[in-house]
C-alpha positions as CSV (number, residue, x, y, z in Angstrom):
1,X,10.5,19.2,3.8
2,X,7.3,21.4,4.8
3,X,5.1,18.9,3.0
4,X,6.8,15.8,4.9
5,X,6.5,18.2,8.3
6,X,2.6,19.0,7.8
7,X,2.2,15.1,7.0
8,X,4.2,14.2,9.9
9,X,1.7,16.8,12.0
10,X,-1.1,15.3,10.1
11,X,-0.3,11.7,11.1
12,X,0.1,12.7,15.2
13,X,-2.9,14.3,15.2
14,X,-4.7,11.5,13.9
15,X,-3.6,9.2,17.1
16,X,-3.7,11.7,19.9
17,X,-7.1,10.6,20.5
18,X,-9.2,7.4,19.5
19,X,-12.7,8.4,21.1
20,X,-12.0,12.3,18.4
21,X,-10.1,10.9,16.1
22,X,-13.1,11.3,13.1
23,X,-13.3,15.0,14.4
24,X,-9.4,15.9,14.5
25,X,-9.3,14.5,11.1
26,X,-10.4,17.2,8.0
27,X,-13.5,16.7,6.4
28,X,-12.5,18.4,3.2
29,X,-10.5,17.5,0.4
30,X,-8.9,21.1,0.9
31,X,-8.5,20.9,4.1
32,X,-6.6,16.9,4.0
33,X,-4.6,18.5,1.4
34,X,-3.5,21.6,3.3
35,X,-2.4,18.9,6.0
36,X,-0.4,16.6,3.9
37,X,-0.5,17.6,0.0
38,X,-0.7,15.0,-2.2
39,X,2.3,14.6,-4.2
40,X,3.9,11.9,-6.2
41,X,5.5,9.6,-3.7
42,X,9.2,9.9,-4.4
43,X,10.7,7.1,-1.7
44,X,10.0,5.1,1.1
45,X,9.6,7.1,4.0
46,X,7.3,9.1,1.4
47,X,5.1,5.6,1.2
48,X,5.5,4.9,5.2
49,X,3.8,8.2,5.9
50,X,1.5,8.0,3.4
51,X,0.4,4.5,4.7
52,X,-0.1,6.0,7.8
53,X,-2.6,8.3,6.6
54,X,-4.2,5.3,4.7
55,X,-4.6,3.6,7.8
56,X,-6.3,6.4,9.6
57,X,-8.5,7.8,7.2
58,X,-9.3,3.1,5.9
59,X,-10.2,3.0,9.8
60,X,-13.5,5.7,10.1
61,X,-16.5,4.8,10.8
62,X,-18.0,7.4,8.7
63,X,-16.1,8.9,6.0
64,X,-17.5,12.0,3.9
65,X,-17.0,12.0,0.0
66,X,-13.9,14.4,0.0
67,X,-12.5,11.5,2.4
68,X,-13.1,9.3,0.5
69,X,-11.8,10.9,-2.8
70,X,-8.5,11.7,-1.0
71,X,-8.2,8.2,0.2
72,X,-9.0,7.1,-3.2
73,X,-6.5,9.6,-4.6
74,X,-3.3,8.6,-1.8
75,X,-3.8,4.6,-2.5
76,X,-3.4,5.6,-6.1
77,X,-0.4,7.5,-5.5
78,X,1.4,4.6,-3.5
79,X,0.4,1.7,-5.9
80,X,1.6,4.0,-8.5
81,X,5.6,4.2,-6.7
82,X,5.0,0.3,-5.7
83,X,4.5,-0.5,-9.2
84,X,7.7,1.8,-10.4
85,X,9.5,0.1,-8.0
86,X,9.4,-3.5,-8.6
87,X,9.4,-2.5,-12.5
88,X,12.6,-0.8,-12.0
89,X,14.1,-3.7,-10.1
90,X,12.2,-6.3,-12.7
91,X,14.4,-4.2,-15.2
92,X,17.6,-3.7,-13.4
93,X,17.5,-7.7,-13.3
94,X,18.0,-7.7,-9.2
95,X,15.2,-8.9,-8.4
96,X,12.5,-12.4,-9.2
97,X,9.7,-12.8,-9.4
98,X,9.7,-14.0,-5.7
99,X,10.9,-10.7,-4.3
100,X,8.4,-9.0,-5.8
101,X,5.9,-10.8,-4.3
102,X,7.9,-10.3,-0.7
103,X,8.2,-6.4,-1.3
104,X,5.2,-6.1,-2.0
105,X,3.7,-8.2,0.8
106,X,6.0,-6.5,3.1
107,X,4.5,-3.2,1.8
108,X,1.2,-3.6,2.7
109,X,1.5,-5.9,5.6
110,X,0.3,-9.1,3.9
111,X,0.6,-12.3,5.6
112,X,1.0,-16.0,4.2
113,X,-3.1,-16.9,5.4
114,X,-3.9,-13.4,3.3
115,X,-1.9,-14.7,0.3
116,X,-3.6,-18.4,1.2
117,X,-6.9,-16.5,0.8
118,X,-5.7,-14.3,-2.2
119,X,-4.5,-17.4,-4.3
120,X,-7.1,-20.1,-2.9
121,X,-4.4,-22.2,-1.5
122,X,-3.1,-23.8,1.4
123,X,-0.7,-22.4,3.9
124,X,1.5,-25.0,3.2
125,X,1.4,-24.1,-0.6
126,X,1.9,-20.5,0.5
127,X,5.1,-21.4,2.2
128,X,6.7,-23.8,-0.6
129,X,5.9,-20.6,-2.7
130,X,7.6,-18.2,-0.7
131,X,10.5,-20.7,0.1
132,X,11.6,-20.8,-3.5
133,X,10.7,-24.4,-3.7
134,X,7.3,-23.9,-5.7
135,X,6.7,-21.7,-8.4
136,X,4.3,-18.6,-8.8
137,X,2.3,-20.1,-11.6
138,X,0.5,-18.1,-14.0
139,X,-2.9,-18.3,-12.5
140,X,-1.1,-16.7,-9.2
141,X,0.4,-14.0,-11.1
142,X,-2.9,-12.9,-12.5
143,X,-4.5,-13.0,-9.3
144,X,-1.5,-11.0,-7.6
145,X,-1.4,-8.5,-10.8
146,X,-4.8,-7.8,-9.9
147,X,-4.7,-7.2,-6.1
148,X,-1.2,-5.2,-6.1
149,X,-2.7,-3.3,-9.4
150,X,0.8,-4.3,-11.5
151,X,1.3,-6.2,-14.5
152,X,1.6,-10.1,-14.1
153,X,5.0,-10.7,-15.6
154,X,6.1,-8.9,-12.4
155,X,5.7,-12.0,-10.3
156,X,7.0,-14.7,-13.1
């Protein structure tokens, strides 16, 4: 609860102020991880806050290495509980191929022109996918498998 609390903390300061927000935010790995440790992401509010922090440290101008590395470090951790996820559903049998692709689209905010873009495809190719009425083919898995950083058979 402390850790989600110092995150939480971590997260406000980040936004109190656009024109500071590179100096409120640590320039040390120590220092980032004294705010909001990293620790294996255990659910989704875990995930939403650590998004956040992706999102404010993605966003500078100018980050230093020990930003970077945590960055590095926290996208890690959250495509590591993505991945777990959908592989848990895959294997729990709840869930397609299809809904993989929504959750994890949903997860990172993706839209159908990005997954246009990602697959080289038309909108309207993007939709009859999403609809159900077009199949992720093999060549799409791949390419999703690569950008979510899970294993094709995920999306088929």
């Amino acid at each position: 609860m402390r850790a989600l609390r110092l995150c939480v903390s971590m997260i406000f300061v980040m936004r109190s102020s656009a024109s500071h927000r590179s100096a409120r935010i640590p320039a040390s790995f120590n220092r980032l991880k004294a705010l909001c440790a990293l620790r294996p992401i255990n659910d989704r509010i875990d995930l939403k806050n650590a998004g956040e922090v992706i999102d404010r440290l993605a966003v500078l101008g100018h980050r230093t290495r020990d930003q970077d590395d945590y960055l590095a470090t926290l996208i890690l951790l959250s495509e590591a509980y993505e991945a777990e996820e959908i592989a848990d559903a895959l294997d729990r049998g709840k869930s397609s191929g299809l809904d993989a692709l929504k959750y994890m689209m949903d997860g990172r905010g993706m839209k159908q022109a990005d997954l246009a873009r990602l697959l080289g495809i038309g909108a309207s190719g993007v939709s009859m996918i999403l609809s159900g009425s077009r199949p992720i083919t093999a060549d799409h898995a791949r390419k999703l498998a690569k950008h979510f950083a899970i294993r094709p058979g995920a999306f088929i």
